[in-house]
N, C-alpha and C positions, 0 to 999 in steps of 0.2 A: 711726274715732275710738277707737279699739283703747287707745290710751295713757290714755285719761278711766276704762278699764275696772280701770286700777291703784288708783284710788281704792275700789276694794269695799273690800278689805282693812280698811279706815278704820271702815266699817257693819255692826256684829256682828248687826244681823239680816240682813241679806244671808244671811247663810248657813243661817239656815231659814225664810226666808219667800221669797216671790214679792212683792216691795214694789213697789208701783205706784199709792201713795198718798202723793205728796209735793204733790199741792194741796192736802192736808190737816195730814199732820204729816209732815215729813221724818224720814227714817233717822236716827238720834244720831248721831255721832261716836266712837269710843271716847275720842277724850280729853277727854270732858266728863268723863268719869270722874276725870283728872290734874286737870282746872280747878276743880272741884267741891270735891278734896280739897285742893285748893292753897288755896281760898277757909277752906275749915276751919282748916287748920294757918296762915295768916294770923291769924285772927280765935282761935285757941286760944292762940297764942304772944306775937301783937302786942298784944291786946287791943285797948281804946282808943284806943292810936297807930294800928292800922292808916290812920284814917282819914288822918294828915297821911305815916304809911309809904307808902299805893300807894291807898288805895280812892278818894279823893276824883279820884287823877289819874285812875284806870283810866273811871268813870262817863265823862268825855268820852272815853278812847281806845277805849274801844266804839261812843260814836257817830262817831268819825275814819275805823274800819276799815269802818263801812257808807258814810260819805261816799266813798269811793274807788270802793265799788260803784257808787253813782250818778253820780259823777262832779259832787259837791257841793264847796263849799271846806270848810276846816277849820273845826269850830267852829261848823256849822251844824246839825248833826241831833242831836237829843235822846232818850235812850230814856226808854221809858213802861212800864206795867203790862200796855197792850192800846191797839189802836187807837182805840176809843172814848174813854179818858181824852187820849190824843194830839188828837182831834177836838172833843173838848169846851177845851183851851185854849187853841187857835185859836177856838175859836166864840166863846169867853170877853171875845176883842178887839174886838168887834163889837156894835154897838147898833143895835136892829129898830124906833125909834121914829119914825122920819124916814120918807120917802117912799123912801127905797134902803133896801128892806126883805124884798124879793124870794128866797128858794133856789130853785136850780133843781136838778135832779137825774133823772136814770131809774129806772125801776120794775125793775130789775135788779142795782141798789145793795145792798149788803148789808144785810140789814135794821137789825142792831144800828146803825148811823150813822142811819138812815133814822125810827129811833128816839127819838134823843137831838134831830137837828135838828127833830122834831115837834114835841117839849117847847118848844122856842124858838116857838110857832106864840102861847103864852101871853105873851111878851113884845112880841107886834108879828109877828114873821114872816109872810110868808107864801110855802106851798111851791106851785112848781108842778113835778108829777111827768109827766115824758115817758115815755111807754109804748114798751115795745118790740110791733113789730107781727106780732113769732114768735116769740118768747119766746128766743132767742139771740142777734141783735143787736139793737143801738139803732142807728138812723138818727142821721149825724153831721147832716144839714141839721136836722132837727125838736130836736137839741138847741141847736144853731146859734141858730134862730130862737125859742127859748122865752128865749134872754136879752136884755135889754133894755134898757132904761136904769135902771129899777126895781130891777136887781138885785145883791145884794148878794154871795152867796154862790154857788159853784158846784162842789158835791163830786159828785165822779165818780169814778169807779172805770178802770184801766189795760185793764183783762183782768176780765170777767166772773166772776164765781166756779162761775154756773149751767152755762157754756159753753164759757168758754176763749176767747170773742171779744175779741179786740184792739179796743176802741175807738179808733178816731183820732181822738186827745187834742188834736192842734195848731190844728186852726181853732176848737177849743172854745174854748181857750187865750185865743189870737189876740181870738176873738167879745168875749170876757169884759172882755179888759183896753182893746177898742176903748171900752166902755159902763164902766167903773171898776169890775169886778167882779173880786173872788177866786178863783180856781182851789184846791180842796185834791183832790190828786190821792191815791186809795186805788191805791195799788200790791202791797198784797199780795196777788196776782198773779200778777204779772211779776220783781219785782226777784227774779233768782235764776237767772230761766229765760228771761226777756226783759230784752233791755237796755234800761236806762232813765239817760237823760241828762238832767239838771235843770237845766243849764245851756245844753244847745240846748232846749230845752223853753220855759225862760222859765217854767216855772210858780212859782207863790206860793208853797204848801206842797205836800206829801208823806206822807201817811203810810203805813206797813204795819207789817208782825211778821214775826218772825223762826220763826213754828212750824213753815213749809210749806218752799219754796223752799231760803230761806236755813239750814235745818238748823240752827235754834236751839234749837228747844221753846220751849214756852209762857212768856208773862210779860214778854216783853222786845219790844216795841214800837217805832218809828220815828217822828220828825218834823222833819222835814227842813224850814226855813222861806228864805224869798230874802230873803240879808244884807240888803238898803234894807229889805224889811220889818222884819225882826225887829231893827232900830234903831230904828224908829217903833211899833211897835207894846207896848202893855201888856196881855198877857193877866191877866185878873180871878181867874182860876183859878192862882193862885201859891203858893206858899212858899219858906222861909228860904235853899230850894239857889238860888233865883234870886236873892239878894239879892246887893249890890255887896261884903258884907263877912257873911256868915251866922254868922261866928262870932265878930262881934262883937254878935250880938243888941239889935241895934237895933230899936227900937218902932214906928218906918216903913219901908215898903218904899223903897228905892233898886235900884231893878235896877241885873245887873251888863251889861258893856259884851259879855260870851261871849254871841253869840245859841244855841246851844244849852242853856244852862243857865239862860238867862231866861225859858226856857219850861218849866222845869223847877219841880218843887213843893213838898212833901216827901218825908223822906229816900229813899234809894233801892233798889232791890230787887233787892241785889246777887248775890245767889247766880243769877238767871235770868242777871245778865249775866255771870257765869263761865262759867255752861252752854250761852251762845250764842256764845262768844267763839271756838271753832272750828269751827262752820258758815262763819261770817264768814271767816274767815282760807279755807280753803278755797274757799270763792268768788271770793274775790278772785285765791289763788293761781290757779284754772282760769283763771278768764274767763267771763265771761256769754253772752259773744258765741260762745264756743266752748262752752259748753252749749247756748244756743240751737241749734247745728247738731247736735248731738246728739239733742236734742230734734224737731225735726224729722225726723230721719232716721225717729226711734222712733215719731213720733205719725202720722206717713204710711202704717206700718206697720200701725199698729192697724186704722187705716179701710181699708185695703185687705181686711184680715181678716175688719173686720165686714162689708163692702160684698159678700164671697164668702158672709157667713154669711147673708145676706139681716135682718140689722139695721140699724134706724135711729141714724140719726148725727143729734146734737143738736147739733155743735158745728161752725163752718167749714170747709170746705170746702179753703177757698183757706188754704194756710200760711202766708202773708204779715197775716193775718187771725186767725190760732187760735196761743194761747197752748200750754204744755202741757200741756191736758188735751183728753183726746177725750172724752165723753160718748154711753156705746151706750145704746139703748133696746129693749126688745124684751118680751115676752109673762111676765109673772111677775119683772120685773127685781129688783124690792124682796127677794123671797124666794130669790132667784139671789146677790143679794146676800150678807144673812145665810151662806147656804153657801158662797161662797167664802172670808168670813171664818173660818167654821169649818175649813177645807183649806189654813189658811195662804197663801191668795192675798187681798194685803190692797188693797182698794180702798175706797168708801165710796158712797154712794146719794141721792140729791136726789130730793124729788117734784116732778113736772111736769118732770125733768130724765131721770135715768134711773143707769146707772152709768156712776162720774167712775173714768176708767183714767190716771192721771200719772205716765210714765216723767220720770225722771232721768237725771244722767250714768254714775250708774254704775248704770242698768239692762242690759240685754242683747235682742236680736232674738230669745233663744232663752226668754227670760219673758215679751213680748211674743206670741208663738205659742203660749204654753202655758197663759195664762190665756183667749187667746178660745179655745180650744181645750177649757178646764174648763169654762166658759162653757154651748160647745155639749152636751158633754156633762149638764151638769146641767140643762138645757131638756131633752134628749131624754129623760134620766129621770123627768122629774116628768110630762111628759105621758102 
């Protein structure tokens, strides 16, 4: 995969750090730097036209360039501020007073959603939380059978965020829609480094961000909903960008017929989507499916390392199973942490997890060996 290595050039920290934390925040870009300042000299020159110039159009071709990732039609994913805002106006379409009242979900789910769906527990909800029985997967059958007829909601996550475990999404799916229940699938994850197809999927919604995988940075969020829904459906969480005419400012809502922009609220947080706008383009340009083998080559790597270092692996085993991150654990890991940070090997630390190591496409075999390598050595110093 020698030719994916051409892309360093692109990642101005590449060249003084050891970066192996992109399940956290991906490498920049350099030309967020050109997008950034392209968003200024619009907004300095155009002023107020900008909006009828390019910005009104650009808000959907930023969610177009993510639909191609996922393999969405046009016109269906919507960006947000953060995941949580994306998940709150899907929940928004949804009423907990009737006997289909039910969320289901894992104890493995990112907290922030795990969060917001609690809130709803004062309107009627009610959660029932599936435990994972080792704290890196969820059992597909136990979440299988926690849905029901009762239920209404079922947000779940692609890829663990603690682990890097690939949930098998499709009987979830399948279960959900047998009993008239929603799927919102959390993929920020995968979309980036695992391919994800939403239309072999059949799933409801989507959501993720653009900070980790997709090499966006912060602010710029995804929601991706299925055309028949998002004809039917009125989220409550709205404003004037959803509306059929916004700038005729009308006193009533009339949604428009765009389902991404009916999901949509007010105005928009345009600078994030200039500085995501070449992660996106880049990913698309590689391919997913050709990171994903990347990514494997590199994360087989690591466990081989740590499996010689005599450390524990928190994450899958089996590849077909484990997303891009490995997760070591070992004697002092928190504080091994901290010190790798200071020595310019960037990773990040989960409790009850351990250290999360996330190569990319444009990592290398020879950063891979050199952070378990820092690794070992700053275990051997502190004891």
């Amino acid at each position: 995969m020698s030719n994916l290595l051409q892309w360093r050039k692109q990642f101005p920290i590449l060249d003084k750090t050891v970066y192996l934390i992109s399940n956290s925040l991906g490498a920049m870009p350099k030309a967020v730097y050109d997008n950034l300042r392209m968003y200024a000299d619009i907004w300095s020159t155009s002023g107020v036209r900008a909006w009828d110039e390019c910005w009104w159009e650009f808000i959907g071709e930023i969610g177009n360039i993510l639909a191609d990732i996922i393999n969405a039609p046009k016109n269906t994913v919507s960006m947000h501020q953060n995941v949580t805002i994306a998940e709150a106006a899907v929940l928004s379409c949804f009423d907990f007073t009737g006997k289909k009242n039910k969320i289901v979900y894992s104890d493995m789910n990112f907290p922030s959603v795990m969060y917001l769906y609690q809130q709803r527990t004062k309107d009627g909800a009610r959660i029932k939380t599936v435990k994972s029985e080792d704290g890196i997967t969820v059992t597909t059958q136990k979440m299988v059978d926690a849905i029901d007829d009762s239920t209404l909601l079922v947000p779940i996550s692609h890829v663990l965020f603690k682990s890097g475990y690939i949930q098998n999404v499709k009987p979830i799916i399948e279960k959900s829609h047998q009993v008239g229940a929603h799927v919102i699938l959390d993929t920020y994850q995968s979309v980036g480094t695992v391919p994800v197809d939403v239309q072999e999927l059949n799933v409801d919604f989507v959501v993720g961000g653009s900070i980790k995988w997709l090499c966006g940075g912060p602010g710029a969020a995804y929601l991706y909903v299925r055309p028949d829904l998002g004809a039917k459906l009125q989220p409550r969480i709205t404003g004037w960008m959803a509306h059929a005419t916004p700038f005729a400012f009308e006193q009533k809502m009339r949604f428009t017929d765009n389902v991404a922009f009916k999901f949509l609220n007010g105005s928009p947080h345009l600078p994030a989507l200039y500085a995501v706008k070449a992660g996106y383009e880049i990913i698309r340009e590689i391919g997913v499916a050709n990171i994903r083998q990347r990514s494997l080559q590199l994360t087989k790597r690591i466990i081989q390392k740590a499996q010689e270092l005599g450390f524990q692996i928190n994450s899958p085993l089996d590849s077909e199973k484990r997303g891009g991150t490995v997760v070591v654990q070992m004697k002092n890991s928190e504080q091994i942490s901290k010190e790798l940070l200071k020595r310019d090997f960037l990773i990040d630390w989960r409790p009850d997890a351990g250290i999360r190591i996330s190569p990319h496409f444009y990592n290398t075999e020879k950063e891979v060996d050199a952070i378990m390598g820092e690794i070992w050595a700053i275990l051997n110093n502190s004891e």
